[in-house]
TORNU-526435 format. One line per field, with one value per atom (N, C-alpha, C): atom name; residue number from 0; x, y, z. Coordinates in Angstrom, 2 decimals, decimal comma. Layout:
<nodes>
atom: (CA	...)
n: (NUM	...)
px: (X	...)
py: (Y	...)
pz: (Z	...)
</nodes>
This chain:
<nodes>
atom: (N	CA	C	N	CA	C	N	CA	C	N	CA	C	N	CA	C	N	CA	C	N	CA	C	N	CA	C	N	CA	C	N	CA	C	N	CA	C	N	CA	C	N	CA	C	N	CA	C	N	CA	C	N	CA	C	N	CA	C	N	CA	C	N	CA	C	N	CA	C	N	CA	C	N	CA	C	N	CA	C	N	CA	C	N	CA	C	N	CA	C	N	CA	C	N	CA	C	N	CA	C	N	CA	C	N	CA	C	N	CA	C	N	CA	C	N	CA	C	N	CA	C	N	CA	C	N	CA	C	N	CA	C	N	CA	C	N	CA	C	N	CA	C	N	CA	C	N	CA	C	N	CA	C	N	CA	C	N	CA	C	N	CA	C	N	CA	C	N	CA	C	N	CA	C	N	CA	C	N	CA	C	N	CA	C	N	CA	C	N	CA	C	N	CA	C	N	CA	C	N	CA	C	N	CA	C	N	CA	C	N	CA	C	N	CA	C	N	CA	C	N	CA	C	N	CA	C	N	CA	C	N	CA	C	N	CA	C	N	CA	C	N	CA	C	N	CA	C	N	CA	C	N	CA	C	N	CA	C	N	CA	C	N	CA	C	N	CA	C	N	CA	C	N	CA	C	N	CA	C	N	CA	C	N	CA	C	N	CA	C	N	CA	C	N	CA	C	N	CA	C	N	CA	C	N	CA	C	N	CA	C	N	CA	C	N	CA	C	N	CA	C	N	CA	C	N	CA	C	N	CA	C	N	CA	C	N	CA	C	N	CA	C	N	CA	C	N	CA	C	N	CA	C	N	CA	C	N	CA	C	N	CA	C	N	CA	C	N	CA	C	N	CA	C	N	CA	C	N	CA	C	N	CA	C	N	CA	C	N	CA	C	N	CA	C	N	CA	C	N	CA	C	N	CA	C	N	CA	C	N	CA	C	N	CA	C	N	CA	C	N	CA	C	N	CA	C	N	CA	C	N	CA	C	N	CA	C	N	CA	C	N	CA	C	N	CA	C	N	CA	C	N	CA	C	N	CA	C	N	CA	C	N	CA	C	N	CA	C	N	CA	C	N	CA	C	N	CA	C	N	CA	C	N	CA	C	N	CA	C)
n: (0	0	0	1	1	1	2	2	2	3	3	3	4	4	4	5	5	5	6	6	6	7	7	7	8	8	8	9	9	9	10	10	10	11	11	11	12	12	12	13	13	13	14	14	14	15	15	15	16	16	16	17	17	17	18	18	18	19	19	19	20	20	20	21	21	21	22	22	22	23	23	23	24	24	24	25	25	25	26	26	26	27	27	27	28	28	28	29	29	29	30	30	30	31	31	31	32	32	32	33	33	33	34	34	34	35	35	35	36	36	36	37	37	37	38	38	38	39	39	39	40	40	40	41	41	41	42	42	42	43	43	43	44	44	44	45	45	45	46	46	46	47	47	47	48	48	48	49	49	49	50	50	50	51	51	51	52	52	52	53	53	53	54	54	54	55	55	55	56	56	56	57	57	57	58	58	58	59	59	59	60	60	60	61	61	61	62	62	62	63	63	63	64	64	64	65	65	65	66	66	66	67	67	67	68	68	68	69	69	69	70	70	70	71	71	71	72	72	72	73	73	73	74	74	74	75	75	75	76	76	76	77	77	77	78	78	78	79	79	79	80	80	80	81	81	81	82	82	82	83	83	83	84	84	84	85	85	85	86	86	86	87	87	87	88	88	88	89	89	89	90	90	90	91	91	91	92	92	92	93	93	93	94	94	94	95	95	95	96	96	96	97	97	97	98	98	98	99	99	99	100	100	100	101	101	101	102	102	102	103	103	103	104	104	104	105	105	105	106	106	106	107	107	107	108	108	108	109	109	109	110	110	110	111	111	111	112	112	112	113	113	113	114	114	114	115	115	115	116	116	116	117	117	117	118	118	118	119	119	119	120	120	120	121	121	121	122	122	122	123	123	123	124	124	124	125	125	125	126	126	126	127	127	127	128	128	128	129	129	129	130	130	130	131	131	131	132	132	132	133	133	133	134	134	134	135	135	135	136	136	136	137	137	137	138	138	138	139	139	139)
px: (0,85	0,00	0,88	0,71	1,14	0,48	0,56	0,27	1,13	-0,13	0,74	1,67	1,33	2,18	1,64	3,34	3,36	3,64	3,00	3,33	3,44	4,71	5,18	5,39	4,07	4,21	2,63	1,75	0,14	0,39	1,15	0,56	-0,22	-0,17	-1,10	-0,24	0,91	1,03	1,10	1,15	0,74	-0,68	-1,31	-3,05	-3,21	-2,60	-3,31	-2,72	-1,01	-0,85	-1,84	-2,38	-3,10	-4,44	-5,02	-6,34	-6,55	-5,08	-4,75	-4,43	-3,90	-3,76	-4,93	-5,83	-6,81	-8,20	-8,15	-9,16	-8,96	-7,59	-6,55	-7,00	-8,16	-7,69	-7,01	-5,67	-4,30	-4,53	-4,11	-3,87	-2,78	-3,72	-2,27	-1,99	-0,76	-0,92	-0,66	-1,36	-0,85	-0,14	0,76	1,50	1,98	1,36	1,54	1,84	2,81	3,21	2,63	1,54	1,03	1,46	2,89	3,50	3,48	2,57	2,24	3,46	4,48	5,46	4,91	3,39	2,86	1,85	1,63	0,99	0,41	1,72	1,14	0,56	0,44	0,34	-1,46	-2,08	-3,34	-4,10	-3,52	-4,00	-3,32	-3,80	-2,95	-3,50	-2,41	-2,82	-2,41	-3,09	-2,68	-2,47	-4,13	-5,26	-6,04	-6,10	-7,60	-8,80	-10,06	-11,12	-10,71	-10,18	-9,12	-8,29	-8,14	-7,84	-8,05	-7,01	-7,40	-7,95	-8,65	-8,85	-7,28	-7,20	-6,36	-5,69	-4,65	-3,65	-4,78	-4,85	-6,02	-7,16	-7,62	-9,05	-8,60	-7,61	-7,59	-7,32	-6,03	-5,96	-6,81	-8,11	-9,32	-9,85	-10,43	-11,45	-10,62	-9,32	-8,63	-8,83	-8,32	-8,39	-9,79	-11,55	-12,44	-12,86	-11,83	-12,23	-11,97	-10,98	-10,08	-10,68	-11,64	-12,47	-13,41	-13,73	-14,24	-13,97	-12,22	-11,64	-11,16	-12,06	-11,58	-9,91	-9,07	-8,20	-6,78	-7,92	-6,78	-6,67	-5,69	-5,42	-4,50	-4,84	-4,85	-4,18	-2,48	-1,44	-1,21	-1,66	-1,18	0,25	1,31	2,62	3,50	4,98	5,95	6,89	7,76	8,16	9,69	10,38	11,70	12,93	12,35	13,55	12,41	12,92	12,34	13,81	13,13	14,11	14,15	14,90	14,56	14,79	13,92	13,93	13,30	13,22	13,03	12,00	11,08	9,89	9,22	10,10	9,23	10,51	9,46	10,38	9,45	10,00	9,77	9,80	8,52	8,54	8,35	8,96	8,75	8,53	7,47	6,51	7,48	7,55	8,30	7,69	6,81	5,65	6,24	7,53	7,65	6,72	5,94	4,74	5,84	5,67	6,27	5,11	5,79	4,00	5,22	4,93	5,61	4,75	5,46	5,12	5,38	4,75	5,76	6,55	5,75	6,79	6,33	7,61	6,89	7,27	6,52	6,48	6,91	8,54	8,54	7,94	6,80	6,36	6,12	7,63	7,41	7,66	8,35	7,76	9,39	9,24	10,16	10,53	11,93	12,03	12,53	12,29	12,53	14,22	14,67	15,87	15,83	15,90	15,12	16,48	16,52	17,55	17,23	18,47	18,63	18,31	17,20	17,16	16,16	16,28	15,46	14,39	13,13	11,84	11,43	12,23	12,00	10,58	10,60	9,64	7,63	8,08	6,95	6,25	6,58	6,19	6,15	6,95	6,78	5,30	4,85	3,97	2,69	3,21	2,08	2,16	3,64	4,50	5,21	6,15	6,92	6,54	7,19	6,51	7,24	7,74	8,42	7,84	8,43	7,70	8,58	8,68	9,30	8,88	7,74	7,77	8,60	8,45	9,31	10,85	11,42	12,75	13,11	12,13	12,22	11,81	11,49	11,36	12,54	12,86	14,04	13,91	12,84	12,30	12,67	13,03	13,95	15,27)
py: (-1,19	0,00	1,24	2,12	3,24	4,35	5,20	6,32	7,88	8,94	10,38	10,18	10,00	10,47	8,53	8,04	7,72	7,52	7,46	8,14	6,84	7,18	5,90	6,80	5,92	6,42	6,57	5,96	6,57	6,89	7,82	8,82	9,98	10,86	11,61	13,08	12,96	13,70	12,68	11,50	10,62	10,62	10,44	10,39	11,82	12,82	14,06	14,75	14,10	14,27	13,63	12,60	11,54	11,93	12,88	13,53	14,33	15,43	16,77	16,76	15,39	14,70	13,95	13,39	12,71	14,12	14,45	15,54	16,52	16,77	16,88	15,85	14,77	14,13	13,36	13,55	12,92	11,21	10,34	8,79	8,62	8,17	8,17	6,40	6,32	4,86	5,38	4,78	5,40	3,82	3,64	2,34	2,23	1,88	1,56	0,36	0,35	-1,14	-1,64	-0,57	-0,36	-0,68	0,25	0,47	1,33	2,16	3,70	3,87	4,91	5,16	5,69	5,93	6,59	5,34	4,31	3,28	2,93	3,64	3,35	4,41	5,09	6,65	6,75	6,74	6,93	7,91	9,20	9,93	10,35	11,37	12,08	13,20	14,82	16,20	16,60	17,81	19,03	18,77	18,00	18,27	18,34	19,44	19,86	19,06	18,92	18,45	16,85	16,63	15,32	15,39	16,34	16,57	15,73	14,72	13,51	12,06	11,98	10,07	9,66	8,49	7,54	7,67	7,60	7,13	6,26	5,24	3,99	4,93	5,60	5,96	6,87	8,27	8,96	8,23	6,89	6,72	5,93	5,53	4,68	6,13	6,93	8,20	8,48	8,71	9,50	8,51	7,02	6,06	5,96	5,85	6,05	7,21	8,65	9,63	9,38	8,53	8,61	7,77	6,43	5,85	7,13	8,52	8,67	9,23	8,89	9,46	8,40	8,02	6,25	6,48	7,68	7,96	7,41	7,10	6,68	5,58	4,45	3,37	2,77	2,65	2,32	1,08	0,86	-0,71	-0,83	-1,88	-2,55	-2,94	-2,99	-3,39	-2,62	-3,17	-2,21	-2,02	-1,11	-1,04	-1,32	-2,40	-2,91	-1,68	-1,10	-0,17	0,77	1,78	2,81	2,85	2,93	3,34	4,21	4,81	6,64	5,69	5,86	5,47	6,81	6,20	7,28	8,40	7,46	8,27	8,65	8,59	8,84	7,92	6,75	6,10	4,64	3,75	2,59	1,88	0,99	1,49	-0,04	-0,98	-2,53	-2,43	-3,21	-4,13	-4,99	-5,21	-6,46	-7,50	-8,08	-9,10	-9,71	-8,24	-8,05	-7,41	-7,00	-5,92	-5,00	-4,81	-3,54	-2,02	-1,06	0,05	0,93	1,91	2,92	4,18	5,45	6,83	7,72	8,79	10,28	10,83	10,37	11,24	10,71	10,57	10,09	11,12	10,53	11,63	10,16	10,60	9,81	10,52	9,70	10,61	9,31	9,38	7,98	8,49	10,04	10,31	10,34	10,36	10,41	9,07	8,98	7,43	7,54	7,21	7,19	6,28	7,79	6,91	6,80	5,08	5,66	5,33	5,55	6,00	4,28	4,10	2,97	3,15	3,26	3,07	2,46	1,70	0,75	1,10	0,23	0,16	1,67	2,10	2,98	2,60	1,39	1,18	0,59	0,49	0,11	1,99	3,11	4,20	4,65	4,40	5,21	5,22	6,40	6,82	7,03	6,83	7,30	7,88	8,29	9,03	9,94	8,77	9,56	9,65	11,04	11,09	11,67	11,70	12,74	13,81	14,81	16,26	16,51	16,17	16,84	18,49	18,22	20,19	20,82	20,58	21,27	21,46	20,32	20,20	21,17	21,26	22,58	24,03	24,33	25,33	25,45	24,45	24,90	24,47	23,56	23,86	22,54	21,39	20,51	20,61)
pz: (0,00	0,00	0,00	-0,79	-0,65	-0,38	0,70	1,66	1,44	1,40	1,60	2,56	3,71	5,28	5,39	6,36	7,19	8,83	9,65	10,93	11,96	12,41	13,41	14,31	15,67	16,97	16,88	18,33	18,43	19,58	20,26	20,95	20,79	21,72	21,39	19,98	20,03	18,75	17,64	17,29	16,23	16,02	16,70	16,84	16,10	16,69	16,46	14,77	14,36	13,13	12,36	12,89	12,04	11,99	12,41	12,48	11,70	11,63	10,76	9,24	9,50	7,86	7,31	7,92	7,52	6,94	8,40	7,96	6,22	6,23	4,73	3,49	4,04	2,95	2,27	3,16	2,94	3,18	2,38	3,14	3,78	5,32	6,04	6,52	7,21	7,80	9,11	10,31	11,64	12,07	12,85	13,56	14,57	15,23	17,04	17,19	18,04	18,59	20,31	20,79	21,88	23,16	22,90	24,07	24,51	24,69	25,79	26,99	26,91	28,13	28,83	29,00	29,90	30,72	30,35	30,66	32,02	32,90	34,37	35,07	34,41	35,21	35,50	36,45	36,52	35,48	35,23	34,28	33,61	32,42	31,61	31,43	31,11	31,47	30,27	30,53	29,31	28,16	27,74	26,48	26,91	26,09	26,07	26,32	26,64	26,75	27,49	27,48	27,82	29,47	30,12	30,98	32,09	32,64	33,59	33,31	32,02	31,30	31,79	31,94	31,86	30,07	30,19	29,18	28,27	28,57	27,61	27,40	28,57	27,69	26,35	26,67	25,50	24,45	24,70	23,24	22,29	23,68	22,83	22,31	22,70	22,45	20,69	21,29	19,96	18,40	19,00	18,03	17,51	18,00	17,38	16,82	17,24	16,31	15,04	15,05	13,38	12,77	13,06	12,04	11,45	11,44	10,89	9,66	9,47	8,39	7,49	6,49	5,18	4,93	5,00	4,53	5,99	6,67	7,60	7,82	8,02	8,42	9,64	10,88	12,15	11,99	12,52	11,85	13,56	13,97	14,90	14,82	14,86	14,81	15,11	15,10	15,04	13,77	14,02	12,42	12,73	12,17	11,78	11,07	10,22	9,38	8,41	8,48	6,90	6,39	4,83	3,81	2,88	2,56	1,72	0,31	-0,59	-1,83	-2,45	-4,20	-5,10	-5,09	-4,56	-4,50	-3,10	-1,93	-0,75	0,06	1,13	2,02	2,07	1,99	2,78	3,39	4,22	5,73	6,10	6,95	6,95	8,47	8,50	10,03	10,58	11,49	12,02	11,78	11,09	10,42	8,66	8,44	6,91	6,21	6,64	5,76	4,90	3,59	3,36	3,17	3,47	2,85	2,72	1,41	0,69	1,38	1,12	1,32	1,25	1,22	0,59	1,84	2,69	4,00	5,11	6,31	7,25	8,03	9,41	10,86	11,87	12,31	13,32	15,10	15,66	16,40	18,07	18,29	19,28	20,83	20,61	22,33	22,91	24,11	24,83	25,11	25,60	26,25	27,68	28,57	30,06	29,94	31,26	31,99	33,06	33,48	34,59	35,81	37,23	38,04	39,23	38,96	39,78	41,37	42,04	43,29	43,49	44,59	45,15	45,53	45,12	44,83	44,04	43,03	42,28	41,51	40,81	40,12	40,80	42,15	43,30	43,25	42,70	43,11	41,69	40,62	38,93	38,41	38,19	37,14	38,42	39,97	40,97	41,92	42,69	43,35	42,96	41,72	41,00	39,62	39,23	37,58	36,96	35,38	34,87	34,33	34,34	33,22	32,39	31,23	30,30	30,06	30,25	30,03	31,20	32,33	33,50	32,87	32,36	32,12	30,74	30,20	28,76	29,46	30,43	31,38	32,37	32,35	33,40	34,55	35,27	36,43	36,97	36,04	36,86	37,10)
</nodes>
């Protein structure tokens, strides 16, 4: 299959490229390997109308907005390698799927480091939490 945009990563800026492009018209492929780094965290902040759902609920809410766009296609998997070819990039599943495209959006988020201390992980994502915005502010 070949696609305008392909977008690896369904968080919430994959979901939301994948809304902005669909609504466009554009055929997109969206591809999640549904590993949310936010997974444990009771809620999730600062979206709009969205303010406090659980991680799972937004990305169910977000994922049935986008059936209402034929131009979008929702790929369960993960992706092995892209490759810059003549006409765009191509983009292989860890399944071997291949899907061609004019451009992609890698949109996979942050990755946690996380700090070796004991029972660190008995308290992550409910005690303790990261902010990346704090740390682009300065404030960590």
């Amino acid at each position: 299959m070949r696609y305008d945009c392909f977008i690896i990563g369904g968080g919430p800026a994959g979901l939301n490229a994948a809304l902005v492009l669909g609504r466009a018209r554009r055929s997109v492929a969206l591809i999640d390997g549904n590993k949310p780094r936010n997974a444990v965290t009771h809620a999730s902040h600062g979206f709009i109308t969205r303010d406090g759902v659980t991680p799972t609920e937004f990305r169910t809410i977000a994922a049935n907005e986008l059936l209402r766009y034929p131009t979008i296609d929702h790929l369960q998997a993960e992706v092995s390698s892209v490759e810059k070819v003549d006409a765009g990039f191509k983009v292989q599943d860890s399944s071997g799927f291949v899907y061609k495209a004019r451009k992609v959006i890698l949109a996979t988020g942050v990755s946690e480091i996380f700090p070796k201390i004991e029972g660190f992980y008995s308290f992550y994502g409910k005690k303790f939490i990261r902010m990346p915005l704090l740390r682009w502010l300065g404030a960590s």
